[in-house]
Residue, then its C-alpha position, 0 to 999 in steps of 0.5 A: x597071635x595067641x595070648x596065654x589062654x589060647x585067644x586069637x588075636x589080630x589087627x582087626x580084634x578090639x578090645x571088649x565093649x563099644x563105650x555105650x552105657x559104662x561106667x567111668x571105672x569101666x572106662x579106665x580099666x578097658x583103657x588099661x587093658x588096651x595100654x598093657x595087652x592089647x596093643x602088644x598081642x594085636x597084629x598091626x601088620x597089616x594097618x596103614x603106616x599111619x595106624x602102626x605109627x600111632x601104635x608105636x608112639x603108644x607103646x613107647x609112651x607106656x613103656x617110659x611111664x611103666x618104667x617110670x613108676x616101676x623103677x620109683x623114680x620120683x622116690x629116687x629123684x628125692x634121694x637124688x637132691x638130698x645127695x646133690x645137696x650135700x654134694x655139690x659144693x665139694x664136687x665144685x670145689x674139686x673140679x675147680x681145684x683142679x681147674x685152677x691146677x691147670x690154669x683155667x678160671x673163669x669167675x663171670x663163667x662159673x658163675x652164670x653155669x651155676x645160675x643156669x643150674x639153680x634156676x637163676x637162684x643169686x643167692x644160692x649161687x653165692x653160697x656156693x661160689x663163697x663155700x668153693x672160693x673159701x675151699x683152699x686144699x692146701x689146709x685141709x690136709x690129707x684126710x680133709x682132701x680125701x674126705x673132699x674128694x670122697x663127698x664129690x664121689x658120692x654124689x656120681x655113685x648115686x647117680x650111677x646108682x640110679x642108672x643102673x636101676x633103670x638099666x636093670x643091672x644089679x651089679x656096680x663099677x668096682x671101688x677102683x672103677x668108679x675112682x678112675x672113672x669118676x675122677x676121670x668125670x671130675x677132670x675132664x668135664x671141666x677142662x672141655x667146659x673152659x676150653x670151649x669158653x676159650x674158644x668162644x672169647x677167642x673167636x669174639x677177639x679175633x678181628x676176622x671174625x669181627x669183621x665177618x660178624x658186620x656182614x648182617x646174615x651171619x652176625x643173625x646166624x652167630x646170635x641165632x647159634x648162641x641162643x641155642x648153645x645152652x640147649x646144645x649144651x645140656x644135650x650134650x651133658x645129659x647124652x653123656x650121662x646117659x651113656x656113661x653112667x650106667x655100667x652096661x652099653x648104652x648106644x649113643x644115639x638113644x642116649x642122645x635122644x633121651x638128652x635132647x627130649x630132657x634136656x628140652x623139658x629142663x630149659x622148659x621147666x627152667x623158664x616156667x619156674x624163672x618167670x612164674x614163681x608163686x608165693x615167693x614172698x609168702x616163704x620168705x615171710x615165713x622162712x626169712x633168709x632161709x627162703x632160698x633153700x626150700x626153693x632150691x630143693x624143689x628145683x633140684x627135686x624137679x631138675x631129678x625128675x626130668x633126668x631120670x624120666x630122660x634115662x627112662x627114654x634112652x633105656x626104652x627105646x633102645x630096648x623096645x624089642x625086649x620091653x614087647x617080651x617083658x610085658x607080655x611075660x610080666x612077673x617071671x617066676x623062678x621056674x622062668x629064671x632057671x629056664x632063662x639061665x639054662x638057655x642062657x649057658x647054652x649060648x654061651x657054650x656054642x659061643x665056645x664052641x664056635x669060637x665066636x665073640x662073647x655073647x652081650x645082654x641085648x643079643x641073648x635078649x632079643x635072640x630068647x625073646x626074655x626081657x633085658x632085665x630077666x636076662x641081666x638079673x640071671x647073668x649076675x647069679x651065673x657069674x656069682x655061681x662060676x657058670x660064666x665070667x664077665x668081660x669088657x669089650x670096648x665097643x660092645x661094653x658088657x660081655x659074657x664068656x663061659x667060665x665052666x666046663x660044658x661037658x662036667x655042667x649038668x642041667x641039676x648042678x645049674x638049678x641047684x646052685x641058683x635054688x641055693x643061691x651059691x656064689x651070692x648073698x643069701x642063706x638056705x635056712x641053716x639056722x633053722x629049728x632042730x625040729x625041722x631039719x627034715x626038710x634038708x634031707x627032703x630036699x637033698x633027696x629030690x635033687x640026688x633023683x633029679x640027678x640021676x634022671x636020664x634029662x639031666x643033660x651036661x651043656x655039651x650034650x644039649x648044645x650036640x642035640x639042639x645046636x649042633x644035630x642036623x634039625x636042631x634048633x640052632x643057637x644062630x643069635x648072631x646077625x648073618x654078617x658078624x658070623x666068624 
């Protein structure tokens, strides 16, 4: 495989230098290159299983702490727990609202999930079930509700906020979505939390079980279930935010495995930060009864990190593919973006064409061999342009059609509504000084002659060269068997 100048590189290349003599700097920054080129342009092909496990692990682990940083996550796990601290009483006190509409309650419940989510924090715990207990919304009336209900909201809208970064999607749920589906969130979270509490005090009652439970094998596995149930739990919890969340498609099995690896991490860190508090004493010397909240904060800080770092997991391992092109494509320079949008529109028209389902970020993006976010950002300029519309499938979550005329879009109309930023925010220097007002007509007078050259292909005449010719280059980004 060649890199960018031309170099071959093969499974038996190694990276420059034996380590005899250098430097630690040195040292680090062979280190780097080997972690962010080597391991991606080397072909390992050829190495034992082992070997290509290795480097598989590798590059997994790069691209989670790559994304980590690039996505400023502990920046954000920091907005995170400001946000949650505002809102988390109003999002309990909702969700039990409407839990006690429902008739399902459970004090000594709500209250250990709440020591599990503050890290065992009793007084902290108080202050919350006193503030939600105190919460009657036959009083507050119609603003007072909807303020209460606008408060709970914002803390999903910024956690969907967050997830979309990680996701590379640039565009949220519309307000009416992120109500229904939210809302949905609110309700439902705590009708599954209560009913799965009734069944488990059913069971307990129930003299079978009872009278199953005195034979010693399986009383040892019920116990052994319950012990492991609050890890089963926030597994669960974490795969669903995973997938859920983020306004694209996110497959169930990496949303499963980032909540497993996180939800682990935060029972790990839980019982570290439980068993090994230091210095309590010292803030509370200084801090007096206001103790608990630095403390709280620093656990909703932690807790933050942890999931974000578990979103990072689910996002790179269902985009590894992608993530091998955008490392080795880094920056993609606006020239790149155009090229992007143009072959993005010529799939798009053999889809109309062939009349074949819509076209979806991932298959565009393994297809083109374009990272998944360059594909995403591009996407949204095209809708906003009017080039291409965005569907909704249910199983494949977002999907994109066509939303012009193949034959009447020409390569210049695309290249220049993306350089004007039409359809999106932005301005072309309007407002610019009189004296220079030149450069419009410079600028108008480049694009009138792009027009006019003979390359200034419409998308039907390059899907009739390179889709649809004998010898073209074909538009095949569909598997073999989802061809209609």
């Amino acid at each position: 495989m060649a890199d960018d100048n031309g170099k071959s590189h093969g499974a038996n290349d190694k990276p420059s230098g034996n380590g005899r003599g250098e430097s630690l700097g040195e040292r680090a920054k062979r280190l780097l290159t080997l972690l962010t080129r080597d391991i991606w342009v080397m072909d390992f092909s050829d190495e034992t299983r082992q070997r290509r496990g290795a480097v598989a692990v590798l590059r997994w682990l790069y691209l989670v702490v790559h994304g980590f940083l690039r996505d400023n996550c502990l920046l954000r796990a920091a907005a995170l727990s400001y946000t949650t601290t505002l809102s988390i009483a109003p999002f309990l006190a909702v969700a039990f609202t409407i839990s006690k509409a429902l008739g399902l309650q459970h004090t000594d419940t709500v209250r250990n999930l709440l020591m599990q989510l503050t890290a065992e924090r009793e007084d902290m715990v108080d202050l919350i079930l006193n503030y939600v207990q105190a919460t009657d919304v036959k009083t507050l009336g119609y603003m007072g509700l909807l303020l209460l209900f606008v408060t709970a909201l914002s803390l999903l809208s910024t956690i969907e906020s967050a997830m979309n970064q990680i996701w590379g999607v640039s565009k949220g749920r519309s307000p009416w979505r992120k109500f229904t589906d939210f809302f949905s969130v609110t309700l439902i979270c705590p009708l599954f939390f209560f009913i799965g509490l009734s069944v488990t005090v059913s069971l307990e009652s129930d003299a079978f079980v009872q009278r199953i439970l005195s034979v010693s094998a399986f009383n040892y596995l019920y116990l052994n279930i319950l012990k492991a149930m609050p890890y089963v739990m926030i597994w669960l919890a974490l795969a669903f935010l995973y997938a859920f969340m983020p306004n694209t498609r996110v497959r169930f099995s990496c949303a499963l495995a980032g909540g497993v690896i996180a939800g682990t991490m935060w029972q790990i860190a839980q019982y570290t930060y439980v068993t090994y508090q230091v210095g309590i004493a010292k803030y509370n010397a200084i801090y007096g009864g206001f103790a608990q909240f630095p403390i709280f904060l620093l656990w909703l800080y932690i807790s933050w990190v942890i999931v974000l770092l578990g979103a990072e997991i689910s996002f790179s391992l269902q985009n590894m593919k992608s993530f091998q092109s955008e490392v080795r494509a880094g920056h993609v320079s606006f020239e790149g973006r155009m090229k992007a949008a143009i072959l993005m529109l010529l799939l798009l028209t053999d889809a109309f064409k062939n009349a074949r389902r819509p076209l979806t970020i991932e298959s565009a993006a393994n297809d083109l061999g374009v990272p998944v976010r360059t594909i995403n950002e591009v996407m949204e300029t095209l809708c906003a342009g009017g080039f291409a519309v965005r569907l909704h499938d249910e199983d494949e979550g977002r999907t994109f059609a066509l939303g012009s005329d193949p034959a009447e879009t020409r390569v210049s109309t695309v290249i220049r509504a993306l350089s004007r930023g039409e359809g999106v925010s932005g301005r072309g220097l309007d407002f610019i000084d009189p004296r220079y007002d030149f450069v419009h007509s410079l600028f108008a007078d480049v694009f009138k002659g792009a027009e006019e050259t003979p390359a200034n292909a419409s998308l039907e005449e390059l899907w009739t060269e390179h889709c649809r010719a004998p010898g073209g280059h074909g538009c095949d980004w569909l598997k073999p068997s989802e061809r209609t």
